[in-house]
C-alpha positions, 0 to 999 in steps of 0.5 A, a space after each residue: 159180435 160172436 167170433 163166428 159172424 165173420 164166416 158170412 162175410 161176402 168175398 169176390 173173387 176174381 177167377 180168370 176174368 170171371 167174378 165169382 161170389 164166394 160166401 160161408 155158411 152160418 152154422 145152427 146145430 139146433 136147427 136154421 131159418 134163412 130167408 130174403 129178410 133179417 127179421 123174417 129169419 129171426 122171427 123163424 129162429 125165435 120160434 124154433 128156440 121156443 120149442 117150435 118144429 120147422 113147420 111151426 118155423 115156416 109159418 111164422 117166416 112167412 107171415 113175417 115176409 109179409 110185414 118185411 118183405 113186401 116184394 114178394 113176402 105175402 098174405 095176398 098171394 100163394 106159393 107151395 111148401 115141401 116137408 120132408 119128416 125126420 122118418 124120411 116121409 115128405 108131403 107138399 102143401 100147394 096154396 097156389 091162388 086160383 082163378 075167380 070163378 068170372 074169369 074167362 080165357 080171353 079176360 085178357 085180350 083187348 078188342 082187335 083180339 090181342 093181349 092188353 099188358 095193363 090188364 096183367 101187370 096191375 089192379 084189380 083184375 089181374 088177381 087171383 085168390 089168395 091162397 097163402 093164409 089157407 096154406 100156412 093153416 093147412 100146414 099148421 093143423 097137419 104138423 105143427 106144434 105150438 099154438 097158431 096165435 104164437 105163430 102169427 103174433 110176431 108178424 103182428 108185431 112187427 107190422 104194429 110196432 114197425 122196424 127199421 128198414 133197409 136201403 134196398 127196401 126205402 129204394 123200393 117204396 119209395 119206386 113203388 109209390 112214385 110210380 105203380 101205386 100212384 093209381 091206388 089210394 090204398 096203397 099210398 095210404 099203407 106204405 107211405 109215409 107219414 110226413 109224405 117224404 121219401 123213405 130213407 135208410 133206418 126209418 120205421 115202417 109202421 102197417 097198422 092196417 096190416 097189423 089189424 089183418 094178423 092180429 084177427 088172423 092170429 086170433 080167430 085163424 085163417 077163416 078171419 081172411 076168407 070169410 070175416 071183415 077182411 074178406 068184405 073189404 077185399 070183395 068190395 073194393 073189388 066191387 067197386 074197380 072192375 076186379 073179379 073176385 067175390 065173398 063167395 071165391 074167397 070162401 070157397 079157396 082150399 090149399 090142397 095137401 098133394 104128395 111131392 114128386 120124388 126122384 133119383 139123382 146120382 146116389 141122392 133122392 130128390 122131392 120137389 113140388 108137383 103140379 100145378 107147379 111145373 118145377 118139381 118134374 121140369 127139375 127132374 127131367 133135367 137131372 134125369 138127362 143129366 145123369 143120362 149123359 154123364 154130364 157129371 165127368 165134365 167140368 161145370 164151366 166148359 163149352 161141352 158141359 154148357 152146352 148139353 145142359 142147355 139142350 137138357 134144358 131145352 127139352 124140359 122146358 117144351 115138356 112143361 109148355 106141353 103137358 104140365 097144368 093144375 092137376 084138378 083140371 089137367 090129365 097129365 102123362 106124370 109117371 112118363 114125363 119121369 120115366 128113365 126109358 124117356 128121359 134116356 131118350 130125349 137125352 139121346 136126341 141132342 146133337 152134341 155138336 149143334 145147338 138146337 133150333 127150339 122152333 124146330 123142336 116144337 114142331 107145329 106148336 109154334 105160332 108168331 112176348 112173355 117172360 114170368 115176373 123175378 119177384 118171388 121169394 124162397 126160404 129154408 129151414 131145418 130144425 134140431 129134430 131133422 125135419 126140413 120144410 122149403 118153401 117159395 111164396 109169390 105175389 107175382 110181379 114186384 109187389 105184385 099187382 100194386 093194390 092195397 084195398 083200403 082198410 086191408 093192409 097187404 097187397 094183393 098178387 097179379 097172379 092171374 097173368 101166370 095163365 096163359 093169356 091169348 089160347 092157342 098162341 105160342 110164339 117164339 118170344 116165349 108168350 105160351 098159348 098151350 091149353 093145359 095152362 088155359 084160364 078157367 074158373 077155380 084153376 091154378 095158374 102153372 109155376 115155376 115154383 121150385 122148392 126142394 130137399 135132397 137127401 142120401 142115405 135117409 138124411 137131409 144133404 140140402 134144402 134149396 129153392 129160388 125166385 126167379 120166374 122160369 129161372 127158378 128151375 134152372 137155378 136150383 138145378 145149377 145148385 143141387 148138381 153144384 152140390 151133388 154131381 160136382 162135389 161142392 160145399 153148399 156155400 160154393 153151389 150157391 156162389 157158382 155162376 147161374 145159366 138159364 134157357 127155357 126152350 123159348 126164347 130161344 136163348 141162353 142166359 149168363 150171369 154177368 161175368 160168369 163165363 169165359 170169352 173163349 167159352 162164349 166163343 165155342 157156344 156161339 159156334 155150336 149156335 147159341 144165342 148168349 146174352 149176359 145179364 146180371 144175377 139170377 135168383 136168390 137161392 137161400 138155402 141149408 146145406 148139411 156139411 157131410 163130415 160133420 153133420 152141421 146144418 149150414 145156412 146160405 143166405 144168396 148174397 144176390 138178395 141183398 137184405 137175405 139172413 141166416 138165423 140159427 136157433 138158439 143163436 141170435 139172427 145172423 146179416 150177411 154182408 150185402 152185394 151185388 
């Protein structure tokens, strides 16, 4: 074992009654991968050592989730990634899936009029199409640099020959098939196995059918998922189980190459994903506000502090229900959203005494339950050369719709529940009916989605990103003002405790432990409404250690199989807790 593995190992910390994780980062000089899975990690790592740049990297991570992190790691799913180049150019590649070209607003709603929450969280209908294929090949033929099939051929591997899973991962399956994929022959058929016994610890995973879907992917590119035999299969089986999507949807997919939204945020820029991802500007307004209250004299854990984040938080997240949507379908008011003069004056509306009432704020939106899926994953790289890539990948829910169609091997995202369900109904449980977010043929769904690089003085300072749903926001930004207005290294930002709120509910969410009683007493006498639950997000992340220059890569101890891989150091496992 090298003398340095020891930095990742996971501390806990006891701090006045609050628990706080305490991690290292892993140094990679010659550039990083971390991401949600071990052999994802060392697949990215391996191709960095072989001469890949960080896109070529990211490619590889991803299909390599797709084999070894079935949660949320996809080819039948979508996601965004942000590049930033080592001249300080950025460009974003939005391969969010879209809506069938059947879809209709309603395609939810039962027959008294109200929503059918089967319909959302699994089979056929809930799918959208795919978009993460045609993303990685967009990203690849823009700046890639080694051949496609070395990108795609490691995933292959993997899912041919099979590797050992972990604890977390039997547990999963093992859920899975006893419960959500039970209705859908082909998923038993992919992920169960063989003998018919329960998953353990260290057992091989074989996906021969997944293995076949990257092997004429690798071999024939992205056109192999759209248009050839896979597309056949995915549009029969859709055929024959009431779901929407055709051959001629899945021909007609493009991942589209968007220019990313840029800010400033106390000395640092900013780039983040724009629409039809909400998190870019929602985490720039936030900072915005941020910086416009001054908020970086307070301590992070004061009543004060948490209390004026929380009604920044509040104001951004109205802001998103709104306006924001796919901008190939929605006219946006972007440059205004951002503008100094308006975040200076939203800023100027919160009460420093009171917590607002989110009803009150939205004025008529509000009519009489919705909370986006956690399960996404989020992954980070930087290579010897100094360009950054993060990017976040979702099927949506936790394996996402639970559909394998036979023959295909991966399992198809539920991602059309992202739309908003039932028009014109936004209620104060969080179920938004607003019509930029509207289902309509060809349309992204909004997300949450936020991956992220910051940077000062012309070089990468962090690259960052989270599941989570509509945490996700939150997280990141807990972690860059962590980094970037309380002077923490990367490793402590990621640690810190993690608060949400997103206008409705109206409520303020705490990790488990991460404040102080008499610090929950003054918030809930400013009027809010704390629920403590257990961890948010899994924000793996590089962070460039400002004295010296080193990339060090955080893999969030809150995913317990998450791994740092440096090139050309072997992968490195960070201890697992919760």
């Amino acid at each position: 074992m090298h003398p340095w593995l020891s930095r990742l190992l996971l501390i806990l910390l006891v701090l006045g009654g609050r628990a706080v994780l305490a991690l290292e980062g892993v140094p990679g000089p010659d550039g990083l991968v971390v991401s949600a899975s071990r052999p994802a990690s060392e697949v990215g790592g391996a191709v960095l050592a072989a001469g890949g740049n960080a896109v070529d990297a990211a490619v590889a991570t991803g299909f390599a989730l797709a084999v070894t992190y079935p949660a949320a790691g996809n080819i039948g799913g979508g996601g965004f990634m942000i590049v930033r180049l080592p001249d300080g150019s950025a460009t974003s590649f939005d391969f969010r899936e879209t809506a069938p070209a059947a879809a209709r607003p309603d395609m939810f709603l039962d027959d008294r009029g109200e929503i059918d929450p089967d319909r959302i969280e699994a089979g056929y209908l809930a799918v959208g199409v795919p978009g993460t294929v045609r993303g990685l090949a967009l990203a690849h033929a823009r700046l890639g640099r080694l051949p496609w099939r070395d990108l795609v051929e490691p995933a292959a591997r993997l899912a041919r020959d099979g590797f050992p899973i972990s604890p977390t991962l039997a547990a999963a399956l093992n859920r899975e098939l006893a419960g959500p994929m039970q209705p859908f022959p082909g998923s038993l058929t992919a992920y169960g196995k063989p003998d018919g016994l329960p998953w353990l610890a260290g057992d091989q995973l074989v996906l021969a059918d997944l293995a076949a879907t990257l092997e004429a992917i690798a071999a024939d590119g992205s056109d192999a998922f759209y248009t050839g035999r896979i597309a056949g299969l995915l549009a029969e089986a859709m055929a024959a189980h009431g779901g929407l999507i055709t051959l001629a949807d899945l021909a007609g997919y493009a991942a589209r190459e968007r220019p990313p939204v840029r800010g400033r945020f106390l000395g640092h820029e900013v780039i983040s994903m724009g629409p039809p991802s909400s998190g870019g500007t929602a985490l720039l307004q936030m900072l915005g506000m941020f910086e416009a209250l001054g908020l970086e004299r307070l301590a992070a854990d004061s009543g004060e502090a948490i209390h004026l984040t929380t009604e920044i938080r509040r104001r951004a997240y109205l802001d998103r229900a709104k306006f924001l949507g796919d901008p190939d379908f929605v006219t946006m008011p972007g440059d205004q959203l951002l503008s100094r003069p308006y975040l200076k004056h939203l800023a100027a509306g919160i009460d420093r005494e009171r917590a607002t009432d989110s009803r009150q704020l939205a004025g008529d939106l509000v009519g009489p339950p919705c909370d986006e899926s956690d399960e996404t994953t989020h992954y980070s790289i930087v290579d010897a050369a100094g360009m950054a890539v993060a990017t976040t990948v979702t099927l949506e829910g936790s394996y996402g719709s639970h559909v394998v169609a036979p023959g295909t091997g991966f399992l198809l995202n539920n991602e059309m529940g992202d739309f908003n369900r039932k028009p014109g109904q936004t209620t104060l449980s969080g179920e938004i009916g607003t019509l930029p977010n509207q289902i309509a043929p060809a349309k992204r769904m909004l997300s949450s989605m936020t991956p992220t690089i910051v940077t000062k003085d012309g070089r990468v300072v962090l690259v960052t990103g989270s599941p989570g749903g509509r945490t996700i926001i939150n997280t990141v930004f807990d972690v860059i003002t962590g980094v970037v207005a309380r002077g923490l290294d990367g490793s402590a930002a990621v640690a810190a405790p993690r608060f949400h709120h997103q206008w409705l509910p109206d409520r303020l969410i705490v990790e488990r432990g991460g404040l102080a009683p008499d610090v929950r007493r003054q918030l809930e006498a400013l009027g809010h409404a704390v629920i403590e639950r257990g961890s948010q997000g899994a924000a793996h992340s590089i962070w460039l250690d400002p004295q010296t220059g080193t990339p060090l890569g955080i893999a969030d101890q809150r995913g317990p199989d998450a791994a740092a891989a440096a090139a050309p150091l072997p992968a490195v496992i960070g201890e697992s807790s919760q």
